[in-house]
DOVO-863909 format. One record per residue (C-alpha): x, y, z. Coordinates in Angstrom, 3 decimals. Example, Ala and Ser with C-alpha at 12.3 -4.5 7.8 and 13.67 -1.06 7.14 Angstrom:
[rec [12.300,-4.500,7.800]]
[rec [13.670,-1.060,7.140]]
***
This chain:
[rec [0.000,0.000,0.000]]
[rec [1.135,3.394,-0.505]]
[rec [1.449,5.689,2.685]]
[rec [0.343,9.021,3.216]]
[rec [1.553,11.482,5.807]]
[rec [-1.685,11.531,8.192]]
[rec [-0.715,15.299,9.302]]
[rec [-2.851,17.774,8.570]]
[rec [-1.765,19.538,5.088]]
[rec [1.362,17.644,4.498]]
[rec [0.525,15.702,1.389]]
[rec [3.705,13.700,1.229]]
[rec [3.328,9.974,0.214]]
[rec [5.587,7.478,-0.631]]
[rec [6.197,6.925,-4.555]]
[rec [8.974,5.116,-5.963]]
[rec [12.422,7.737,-6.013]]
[rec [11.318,9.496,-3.250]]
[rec [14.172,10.197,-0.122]]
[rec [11.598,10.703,2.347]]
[rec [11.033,7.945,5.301]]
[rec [7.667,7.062,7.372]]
[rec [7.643,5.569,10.364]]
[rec [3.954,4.372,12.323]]
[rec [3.014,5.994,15.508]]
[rec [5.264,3.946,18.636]]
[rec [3.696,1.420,20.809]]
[rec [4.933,2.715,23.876]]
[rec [1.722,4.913,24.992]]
[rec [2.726,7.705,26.252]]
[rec [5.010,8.172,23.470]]
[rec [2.035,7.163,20.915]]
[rec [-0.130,9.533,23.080]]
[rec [2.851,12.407,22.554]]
[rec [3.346,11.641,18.554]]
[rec [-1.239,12.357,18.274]]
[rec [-0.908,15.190,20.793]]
[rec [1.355,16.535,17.832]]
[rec [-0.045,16.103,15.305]]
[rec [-2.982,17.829,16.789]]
[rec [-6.147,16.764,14.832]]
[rec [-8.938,16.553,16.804]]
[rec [-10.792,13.942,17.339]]
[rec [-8.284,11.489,15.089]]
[rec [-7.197,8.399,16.696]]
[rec [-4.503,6.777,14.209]]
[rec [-4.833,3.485,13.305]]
[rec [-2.528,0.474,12.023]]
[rec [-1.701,2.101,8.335]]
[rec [-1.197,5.726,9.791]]
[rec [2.157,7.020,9.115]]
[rec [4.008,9.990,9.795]]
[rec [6.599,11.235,7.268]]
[rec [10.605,12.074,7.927]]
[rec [9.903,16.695,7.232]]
[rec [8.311,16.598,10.835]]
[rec [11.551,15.708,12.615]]
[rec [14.225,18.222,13.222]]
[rec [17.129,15.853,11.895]]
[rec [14.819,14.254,9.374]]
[rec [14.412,10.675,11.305]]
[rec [13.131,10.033,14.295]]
[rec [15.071,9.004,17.494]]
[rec [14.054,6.683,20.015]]
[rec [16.223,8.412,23.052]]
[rec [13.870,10.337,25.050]]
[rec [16.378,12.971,25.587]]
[rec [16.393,13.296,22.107]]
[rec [14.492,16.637,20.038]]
[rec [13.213,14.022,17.216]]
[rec [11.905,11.425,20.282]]
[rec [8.394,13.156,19.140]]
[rec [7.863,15.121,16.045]]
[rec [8.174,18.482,16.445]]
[rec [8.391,20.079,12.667]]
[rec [4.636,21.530,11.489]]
[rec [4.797,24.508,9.082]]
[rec [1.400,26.205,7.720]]
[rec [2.706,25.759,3.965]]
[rec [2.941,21.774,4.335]]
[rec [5.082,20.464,1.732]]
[rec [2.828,19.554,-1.550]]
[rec [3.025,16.326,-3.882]]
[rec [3.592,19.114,-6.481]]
[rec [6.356,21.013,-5.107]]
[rec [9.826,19.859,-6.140]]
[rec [11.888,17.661,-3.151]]
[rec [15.103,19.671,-2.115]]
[rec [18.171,17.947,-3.363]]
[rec [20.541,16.321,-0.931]]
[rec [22.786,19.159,0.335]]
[rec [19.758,21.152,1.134]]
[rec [18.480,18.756,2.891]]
[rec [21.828,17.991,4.463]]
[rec [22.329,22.052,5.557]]
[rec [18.669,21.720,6.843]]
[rec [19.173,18.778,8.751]]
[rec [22.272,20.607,10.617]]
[rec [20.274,23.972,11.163]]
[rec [17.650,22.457,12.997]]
[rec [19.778,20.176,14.965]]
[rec [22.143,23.233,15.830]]
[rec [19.182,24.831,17.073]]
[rec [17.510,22.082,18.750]]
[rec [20.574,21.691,20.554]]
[rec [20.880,25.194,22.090]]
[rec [17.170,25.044,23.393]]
[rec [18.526,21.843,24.842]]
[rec [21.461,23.529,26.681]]
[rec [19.316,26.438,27.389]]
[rec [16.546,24.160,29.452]]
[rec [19.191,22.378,30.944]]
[rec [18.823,18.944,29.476]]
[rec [22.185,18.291,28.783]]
[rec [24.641,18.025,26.283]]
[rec [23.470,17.315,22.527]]
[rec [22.911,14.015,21.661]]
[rec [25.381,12.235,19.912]]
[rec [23.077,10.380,17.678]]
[rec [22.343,13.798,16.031]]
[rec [25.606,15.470,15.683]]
[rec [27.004,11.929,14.042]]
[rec [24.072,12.038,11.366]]
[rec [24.764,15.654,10.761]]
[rec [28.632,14.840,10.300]]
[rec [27.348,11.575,7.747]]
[rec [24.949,13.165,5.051]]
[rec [25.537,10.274,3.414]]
[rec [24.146,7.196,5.859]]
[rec [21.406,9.380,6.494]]
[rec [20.605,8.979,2.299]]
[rec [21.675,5.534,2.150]]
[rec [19.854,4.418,5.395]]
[rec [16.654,6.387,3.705]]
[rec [17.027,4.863,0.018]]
[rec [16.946,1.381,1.994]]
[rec [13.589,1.801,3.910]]
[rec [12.194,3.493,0.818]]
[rec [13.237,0.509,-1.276]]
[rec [12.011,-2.013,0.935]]
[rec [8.426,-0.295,1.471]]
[rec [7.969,0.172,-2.148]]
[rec [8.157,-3.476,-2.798]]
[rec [5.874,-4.730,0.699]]
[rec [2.663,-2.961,1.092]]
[rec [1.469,-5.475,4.290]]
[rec [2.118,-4.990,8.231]]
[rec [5.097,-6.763,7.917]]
[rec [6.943,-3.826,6.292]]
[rec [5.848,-1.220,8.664]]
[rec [7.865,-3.698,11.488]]
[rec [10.764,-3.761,8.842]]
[rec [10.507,0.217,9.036]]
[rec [10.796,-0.729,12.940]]
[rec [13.487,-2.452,13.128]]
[rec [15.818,-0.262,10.599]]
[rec [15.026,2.186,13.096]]
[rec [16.330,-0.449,15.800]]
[rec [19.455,-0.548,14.222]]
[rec [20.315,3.266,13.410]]
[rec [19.226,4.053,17.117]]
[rec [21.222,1.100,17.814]]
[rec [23.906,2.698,16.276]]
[rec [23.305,6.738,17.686]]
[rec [23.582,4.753,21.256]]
[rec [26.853,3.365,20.523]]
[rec [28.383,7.219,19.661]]
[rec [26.474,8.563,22.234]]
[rec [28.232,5.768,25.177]]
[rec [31.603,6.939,23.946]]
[rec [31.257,10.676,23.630]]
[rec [29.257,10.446,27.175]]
[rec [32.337,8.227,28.837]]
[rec [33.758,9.551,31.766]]
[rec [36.349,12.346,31.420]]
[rec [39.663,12.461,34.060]]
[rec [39.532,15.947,35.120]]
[rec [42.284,15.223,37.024]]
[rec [44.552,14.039,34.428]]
[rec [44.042,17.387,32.202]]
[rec [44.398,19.932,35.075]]
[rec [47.714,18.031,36.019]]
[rec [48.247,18.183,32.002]]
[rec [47.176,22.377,32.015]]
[rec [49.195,22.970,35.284]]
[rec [52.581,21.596,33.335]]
[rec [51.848,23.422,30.128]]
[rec [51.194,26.834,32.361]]
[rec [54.592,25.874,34.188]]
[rec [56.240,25.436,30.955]]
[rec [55.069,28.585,29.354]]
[rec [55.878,30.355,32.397]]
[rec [59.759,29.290,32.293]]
[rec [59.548,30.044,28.584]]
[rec [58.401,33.740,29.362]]
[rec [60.273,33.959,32.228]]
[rec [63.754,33.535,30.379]]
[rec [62.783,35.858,27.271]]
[rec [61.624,38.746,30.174]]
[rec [64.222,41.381,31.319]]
[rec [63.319,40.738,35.279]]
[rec [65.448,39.929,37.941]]
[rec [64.666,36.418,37.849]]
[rec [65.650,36.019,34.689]]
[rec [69.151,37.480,35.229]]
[rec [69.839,36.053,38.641]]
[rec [71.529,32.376,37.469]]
[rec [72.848,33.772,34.005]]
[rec [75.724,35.703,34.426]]
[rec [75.967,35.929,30.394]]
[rec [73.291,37.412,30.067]]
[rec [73.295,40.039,32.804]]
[rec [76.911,40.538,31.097]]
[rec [75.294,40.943,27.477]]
[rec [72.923,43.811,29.017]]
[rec [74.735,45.514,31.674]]
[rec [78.288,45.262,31.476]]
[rec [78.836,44.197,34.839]]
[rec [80.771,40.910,35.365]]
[rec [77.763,39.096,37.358]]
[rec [74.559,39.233,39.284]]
[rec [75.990,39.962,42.334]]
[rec [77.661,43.263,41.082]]
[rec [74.117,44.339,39.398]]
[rec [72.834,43.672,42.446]]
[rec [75.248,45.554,44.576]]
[rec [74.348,48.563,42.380]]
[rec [71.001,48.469,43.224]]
[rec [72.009,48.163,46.795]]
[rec [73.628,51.622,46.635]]
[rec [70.886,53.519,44.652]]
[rec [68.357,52.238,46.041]]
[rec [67.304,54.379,48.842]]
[rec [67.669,57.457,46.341]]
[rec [65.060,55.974,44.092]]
[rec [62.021,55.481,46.799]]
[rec [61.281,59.690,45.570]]
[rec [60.385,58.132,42.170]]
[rec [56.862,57.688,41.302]]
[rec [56.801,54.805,38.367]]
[rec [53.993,52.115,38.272]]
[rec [55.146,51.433,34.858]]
[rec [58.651,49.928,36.127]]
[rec [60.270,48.750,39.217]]
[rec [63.506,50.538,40.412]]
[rec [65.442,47.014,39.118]]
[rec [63.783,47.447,35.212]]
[rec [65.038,51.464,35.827]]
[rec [68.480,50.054,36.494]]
[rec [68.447,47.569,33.803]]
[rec [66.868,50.148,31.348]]
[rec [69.547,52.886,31.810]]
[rec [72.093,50.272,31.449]]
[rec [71.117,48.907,28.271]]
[rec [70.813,52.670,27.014]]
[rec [74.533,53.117,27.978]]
[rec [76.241,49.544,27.186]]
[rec [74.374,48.817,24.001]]
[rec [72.789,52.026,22.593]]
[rec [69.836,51.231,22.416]]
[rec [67.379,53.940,21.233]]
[rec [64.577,54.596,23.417]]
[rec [61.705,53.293,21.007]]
[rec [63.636,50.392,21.124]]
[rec [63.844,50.574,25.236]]
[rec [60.250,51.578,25.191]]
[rec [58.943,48.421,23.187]]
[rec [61.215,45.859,25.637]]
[rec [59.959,47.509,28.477]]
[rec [56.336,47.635,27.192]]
[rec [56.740,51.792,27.630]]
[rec [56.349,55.123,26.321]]
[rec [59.433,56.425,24.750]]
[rec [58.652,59.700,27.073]]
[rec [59.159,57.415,30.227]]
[rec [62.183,55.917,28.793]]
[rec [64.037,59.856,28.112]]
[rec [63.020,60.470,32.004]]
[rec [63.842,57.353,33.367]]
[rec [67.207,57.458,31.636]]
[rec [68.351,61.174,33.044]]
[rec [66.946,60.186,36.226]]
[rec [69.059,57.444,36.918]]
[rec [71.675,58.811,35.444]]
[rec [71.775,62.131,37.536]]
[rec [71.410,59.197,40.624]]
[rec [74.275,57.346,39.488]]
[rec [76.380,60.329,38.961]]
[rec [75.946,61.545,42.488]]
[rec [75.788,58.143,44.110]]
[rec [78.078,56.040,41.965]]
[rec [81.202,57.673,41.133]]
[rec [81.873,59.282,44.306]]
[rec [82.083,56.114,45.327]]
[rec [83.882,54.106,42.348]]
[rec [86.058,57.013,40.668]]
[rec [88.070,58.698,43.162]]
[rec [91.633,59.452,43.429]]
[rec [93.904,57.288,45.861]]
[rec [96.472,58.031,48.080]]
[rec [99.979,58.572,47.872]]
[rec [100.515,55.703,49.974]]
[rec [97.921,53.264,48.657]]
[rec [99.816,54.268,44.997]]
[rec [102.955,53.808,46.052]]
[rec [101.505,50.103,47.960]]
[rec [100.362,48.199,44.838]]
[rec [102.608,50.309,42.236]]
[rec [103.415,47.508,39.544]]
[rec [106.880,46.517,39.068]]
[rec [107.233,48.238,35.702]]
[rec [107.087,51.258,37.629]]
[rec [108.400,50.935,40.627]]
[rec [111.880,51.621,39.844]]
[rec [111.608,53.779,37.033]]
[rec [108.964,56.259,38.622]]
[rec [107.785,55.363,41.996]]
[rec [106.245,58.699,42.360]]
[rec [103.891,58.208,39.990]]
[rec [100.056,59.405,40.902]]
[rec [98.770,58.718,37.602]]
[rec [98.784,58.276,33.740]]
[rec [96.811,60.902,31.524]]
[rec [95.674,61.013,28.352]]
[rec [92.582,62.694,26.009]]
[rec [89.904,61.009,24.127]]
[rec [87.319,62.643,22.026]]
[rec [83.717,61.509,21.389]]
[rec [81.611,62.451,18.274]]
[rec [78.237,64.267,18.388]]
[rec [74.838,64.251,16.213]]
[rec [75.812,68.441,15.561]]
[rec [78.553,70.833,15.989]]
[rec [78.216,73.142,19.180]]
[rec [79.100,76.724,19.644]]
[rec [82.240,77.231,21.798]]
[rec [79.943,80.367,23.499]]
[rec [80.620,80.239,27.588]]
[rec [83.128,77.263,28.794]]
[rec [80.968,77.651,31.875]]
[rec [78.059,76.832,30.233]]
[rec [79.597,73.648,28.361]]
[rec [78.906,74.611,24.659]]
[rec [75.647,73.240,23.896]]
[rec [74.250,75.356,20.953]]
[rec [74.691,74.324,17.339]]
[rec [76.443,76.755,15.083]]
[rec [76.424,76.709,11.148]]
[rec [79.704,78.086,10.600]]
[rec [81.763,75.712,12.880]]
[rec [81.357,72.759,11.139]]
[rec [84.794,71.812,11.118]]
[rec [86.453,68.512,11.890]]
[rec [86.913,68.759,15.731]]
[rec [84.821,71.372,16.340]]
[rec [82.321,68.249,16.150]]
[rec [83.997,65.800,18.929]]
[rec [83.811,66.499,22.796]]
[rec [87.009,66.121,24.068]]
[rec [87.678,64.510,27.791]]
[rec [91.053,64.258,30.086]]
[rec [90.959,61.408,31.587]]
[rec [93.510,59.822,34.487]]
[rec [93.641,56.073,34.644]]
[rec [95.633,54.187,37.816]]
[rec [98.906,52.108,37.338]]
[rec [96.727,49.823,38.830]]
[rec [93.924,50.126,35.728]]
[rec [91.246,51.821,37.286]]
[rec [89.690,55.476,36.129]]
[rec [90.784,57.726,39.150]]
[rec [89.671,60.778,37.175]]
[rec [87.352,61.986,33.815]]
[rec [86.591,65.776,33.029]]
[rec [84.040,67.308,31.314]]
[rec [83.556,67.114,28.124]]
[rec [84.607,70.176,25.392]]
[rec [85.397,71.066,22.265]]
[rec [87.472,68.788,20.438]]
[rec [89.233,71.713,19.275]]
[rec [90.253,73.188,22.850]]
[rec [93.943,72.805,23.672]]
[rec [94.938,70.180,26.076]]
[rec [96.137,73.072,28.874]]
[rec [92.975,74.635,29.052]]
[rec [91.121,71.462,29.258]]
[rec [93.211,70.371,32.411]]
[rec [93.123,74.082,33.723]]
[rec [89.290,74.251,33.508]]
[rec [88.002,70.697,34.861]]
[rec [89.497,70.315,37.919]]
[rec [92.050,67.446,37.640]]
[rec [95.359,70.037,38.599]]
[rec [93.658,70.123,42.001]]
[rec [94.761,66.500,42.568]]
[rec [97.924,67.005,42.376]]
[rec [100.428,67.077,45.416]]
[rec [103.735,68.350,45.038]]
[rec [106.330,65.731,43.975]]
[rec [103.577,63.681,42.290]]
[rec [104.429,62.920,38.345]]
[rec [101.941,62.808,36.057]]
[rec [102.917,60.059,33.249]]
[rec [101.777,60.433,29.479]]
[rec [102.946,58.332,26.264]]
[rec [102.979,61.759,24.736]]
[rec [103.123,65.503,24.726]]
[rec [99.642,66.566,26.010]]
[rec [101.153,70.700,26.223]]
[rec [100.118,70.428,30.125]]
[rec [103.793,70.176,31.546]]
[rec [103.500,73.955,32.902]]
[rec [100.070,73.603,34.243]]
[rec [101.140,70.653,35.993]]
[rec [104.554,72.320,37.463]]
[rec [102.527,75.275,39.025]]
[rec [101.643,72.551,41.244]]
[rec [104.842,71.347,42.647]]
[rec [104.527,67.691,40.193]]
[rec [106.325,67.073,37.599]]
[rec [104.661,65.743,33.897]]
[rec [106.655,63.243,31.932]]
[rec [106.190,61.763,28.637]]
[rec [107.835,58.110,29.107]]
[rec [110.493,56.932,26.773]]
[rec [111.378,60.705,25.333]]
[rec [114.080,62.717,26.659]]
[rec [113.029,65.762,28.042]]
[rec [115.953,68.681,27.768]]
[rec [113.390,70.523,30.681]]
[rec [111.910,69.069,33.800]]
[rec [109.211,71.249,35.322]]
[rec [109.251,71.982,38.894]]
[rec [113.044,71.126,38.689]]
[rec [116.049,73.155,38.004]]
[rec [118.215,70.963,36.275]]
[rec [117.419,69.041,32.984]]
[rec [117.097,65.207,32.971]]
[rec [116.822,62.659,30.890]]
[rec [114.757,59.854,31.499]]
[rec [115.580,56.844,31.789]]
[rec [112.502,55.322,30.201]]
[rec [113.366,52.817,27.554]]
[rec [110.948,52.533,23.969]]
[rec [108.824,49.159,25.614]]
[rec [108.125,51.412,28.487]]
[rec [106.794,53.915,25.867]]
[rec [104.881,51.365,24.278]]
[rec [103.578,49.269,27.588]]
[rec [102.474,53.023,28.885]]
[rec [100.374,53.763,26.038]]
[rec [98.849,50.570,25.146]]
[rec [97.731,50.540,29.259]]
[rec [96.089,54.089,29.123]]
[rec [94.837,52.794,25.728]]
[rec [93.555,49.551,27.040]]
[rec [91.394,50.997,29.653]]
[rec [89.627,53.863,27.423]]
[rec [89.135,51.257,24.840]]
[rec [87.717,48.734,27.961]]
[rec [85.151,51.656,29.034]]
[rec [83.813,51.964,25.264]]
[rec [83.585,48.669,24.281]]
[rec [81.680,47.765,27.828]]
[rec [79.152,50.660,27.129]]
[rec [78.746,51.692,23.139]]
[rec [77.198,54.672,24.024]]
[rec [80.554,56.125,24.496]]
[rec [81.402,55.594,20.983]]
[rec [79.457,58.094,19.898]]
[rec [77.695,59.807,17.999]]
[rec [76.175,61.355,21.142]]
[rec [72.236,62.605,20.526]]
[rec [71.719,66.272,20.905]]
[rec [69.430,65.957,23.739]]
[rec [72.327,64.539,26.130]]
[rec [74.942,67.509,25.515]]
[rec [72.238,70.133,27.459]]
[rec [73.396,71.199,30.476]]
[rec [71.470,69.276,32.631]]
[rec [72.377,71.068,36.035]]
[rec [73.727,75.062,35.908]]
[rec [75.562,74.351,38.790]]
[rec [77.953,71.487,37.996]]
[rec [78.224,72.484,34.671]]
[rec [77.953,69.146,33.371]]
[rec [76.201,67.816,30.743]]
[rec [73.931,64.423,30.696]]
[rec [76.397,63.220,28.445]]
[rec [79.416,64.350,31.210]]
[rec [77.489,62.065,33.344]]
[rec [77.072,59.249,31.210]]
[rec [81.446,59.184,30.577]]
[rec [81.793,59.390,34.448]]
[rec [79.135,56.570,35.164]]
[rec [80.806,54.151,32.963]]
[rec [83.903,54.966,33.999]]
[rec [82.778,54.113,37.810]]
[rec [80.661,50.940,36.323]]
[rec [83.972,49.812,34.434]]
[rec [86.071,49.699,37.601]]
[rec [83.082,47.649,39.276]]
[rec [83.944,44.881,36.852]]
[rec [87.437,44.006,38.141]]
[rec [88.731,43.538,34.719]]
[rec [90.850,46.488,33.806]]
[rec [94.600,45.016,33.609]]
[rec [97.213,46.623,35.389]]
[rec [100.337,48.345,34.103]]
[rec [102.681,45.400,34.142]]
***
């Protein structure tokens, strides 16, 4: 026989070609009582041949799980489909089938009836069993029209649920939750490390001396640590919720020993670049007024004279210290204007080649350390009035000599003060501060071992912070206070000077 949808309006039947299934209404009775309650005819009671066709379930087949949307039908549209309109192809069907079972899911989740039912989202995922599964039953009713077939139709259903059941046991087995939050807490511990060794925090730098090396200069954690020791208590005046006095540290010290530009700072640091300029003269006015008092000074004669090396010790015993000038290149040239005011102001017409360089005295130890740096001036300023006007003739105690590979043009300067300057290896027909000639007794090596040690320790202090090397930006040759006369820049030379004999590396005169 050939069945006919019993719902009111829906005129599908089942004809030969046709992808549409039927099923009779259930034995169970409540279920049977739920399936007439839906199709809501009054008065009908169905009987043996009534059947109900596949458009009035949400997936297109009925389900026998009770927690299931399709357990009763639950599709009835005003415009019923017609034996005269055309049957949506497959994929239509197919993006159909998935709508309504995406949506009967989320009423599902929203009334609380748990998760979605397996047997649904595995006929959504196979198009293609649902068709095959359909073209079966539709085969085998179009060739038995007795009672028999409708308990065929039963037990195909049997089977698919059958199947559904089986997905639905394994995607409803029980889950470990134990097992993945010991599996989470190992991956968060891992990613931690990870992010811990790529940040710039103390952590990170406390077992890698390399690194803290790489960034600061300084031999070791300890040292870096040390440092912050000492500056410190000038920092707690500071208001920064951006960084912690250690990242200020370790900021201003990458500025100095790589030089690094401050967008470049202000991206590590996850920063504005303004923050950056300020934290950088901050902690470099702190470090100039904390740091080098403490590691640039100048010794005694008798700790000199105590741990004078032995290339020395016969030849000049007297020996305070070893002098010589290095010059560092700027962005512009600088007006020579007031020598007070350290020449800060560009000027077009002295763009000449050392009118461009700032030009620093600086004393080194025969034990290697920096005991003194001026300020910086004009490359172009003669080496007398440098050491006249920066304070390093005030040193000096009479019967000191002042050592030099060469002719620095401060012998006089340095006589007025009862010491004597001497260039090593040269004879000298005039010894300042004497009043007979000499002739020293300084052979060529000594020349040679005197420069390459003053050399050796300039060369140390640049390559240990590149900012030295220049060219300087103009905003660090201001004057940054009126009454030191010194320039942000001035600082900078002094503050890696002082870092430099932190490291304990600087070789001695041997």
């Amino acid at each position: 026989m050939v069945h006919t949808c019993v719902v009111a309006g829906c005129r599908n039947r089942r004809t030969p070609g046709t992808t549409l299934s039927f099923y009779r209404f259930p034995r169970d009775p409540e279920r049977k009582q739920r399936w007439i309650a839906a199709v809501n005819r009054e008065g009908w009671v169905p009987n043996d041949g009534s059947r109900l066709c596949s458009t009035h379930f949400i997936s297109g087949k009925q389900v026998k799980n009770p927690r299931s949307p399709d357990y009763v039908p639950s599709v009835f549209t005003p415009a019923s489909l017609s034996s005269e309109m055309k049957e949506p192809g497959a994929l239509e069907i197919v993006d159909k089938q998935e709508e309504r079972v995406e949506a009967a899911n989320a009423l599902l989740f929203l009334q609380g009836q748990g998760r979605p039912v397996a047997g649904e989202r595995g006929q959504a995922e196979h198009p293609v069993e649902v068709e095959e599964e359909a073209a079966v039953e539709e085969s085998a009713s179009s060739s038995l029209s007795t009672d028999e077939d409708d308990d065929d139709d039963d037990d195909d259903e049997s089977v698919s649920d059958s199947k559904k059941g089986k997905y639905a046991q394994t995607s409803d087995a029980p889950i470990n939750f134990d097992d993945i939050l010991k599996a989470l807490k190992r991956e968060n511990q891992a990613l931690r490390e990870s992010v811990e060794k790529m940040s710039l925090s103390e952590n990170s730098l406390r077992n890698d001396a390399e690194k803290v090396k790489f960034y600061t200069g300084l031999p070791n954690y300890f040292v870096l640590e040390t440092v912050m020791w000492l500056l410190a208590p000038h920092m707690d005046g500071i208001k920064n919720v951006k960084l912690s006095k250690f990242q200020q540290l370790l900021l201003t010290l990458m500025r100095l020993r790589l030089d690094l530009r401050n967008q470049d700072l202000a991206y590590r640091f996850g920063v504005k670049v303004g923050m950056v300029t300020r934290t950088v003269h901050r902690m470099v006015n702190i470090m100039s007024s904390t740091l080098v008092p403490t590691a640039v000074f100048w010794p005694s004669r008798a700790e000199l004279r105590k741990n004078l090396p032995a290339a020395l010790r016969s030849s000049h015993p007297d020996c305070a210290v070893i002098v010589d000038c290095f010059t560092v290149p700027f962005e512009e040239p600088v007006s020579q204007g007031n020598q007070q005011q350290q020449r800060v102001v560009p000027h077009p017409h002295r763009a000449g080649t050392c009118s461009n360089m700032l030009k620093y005295l600086i004393g080194v130890a025969p034990q290697g350390v920096v005991t003194f740096v001026s300020r910086g001036v004009l490359g172009n300023v003669s080496d007398k009035s440098l050491a006249e006007g920066c304070g390093f003739l005030c040193k000096l105690l009479p019967g000191d000599v002042v050592l030099a590979s060469r002719d620095l043009d401060i012998a006089e300067s340095v006589a007025a003060r009862g010491a004597t300057f001497k260039i090593a290896g040269s004879y000298q027909g005039e010894t300042y501060g004497s009043s007979e000639g000499s002739v020293l007794a300084d052979s060529s090596a000594e020349t040679v071992s005197v420069q390459k040690h003053v050399e050796r320790v300039i060369s140390m202090v640049k390559q240990r912070y590149s900012m030295l090397t220049g060219p300087v930006e103009s905003p660090f040759t201001t004057a940054a206070e009126r009454t030191s006369n010194l320039t942000t820049f001035d600082k900078i030379v002094q503050v890696a000077c002082a870092l430099n004999n932190l490291c304990i590396s600087a070789a001695p005169l041997e």
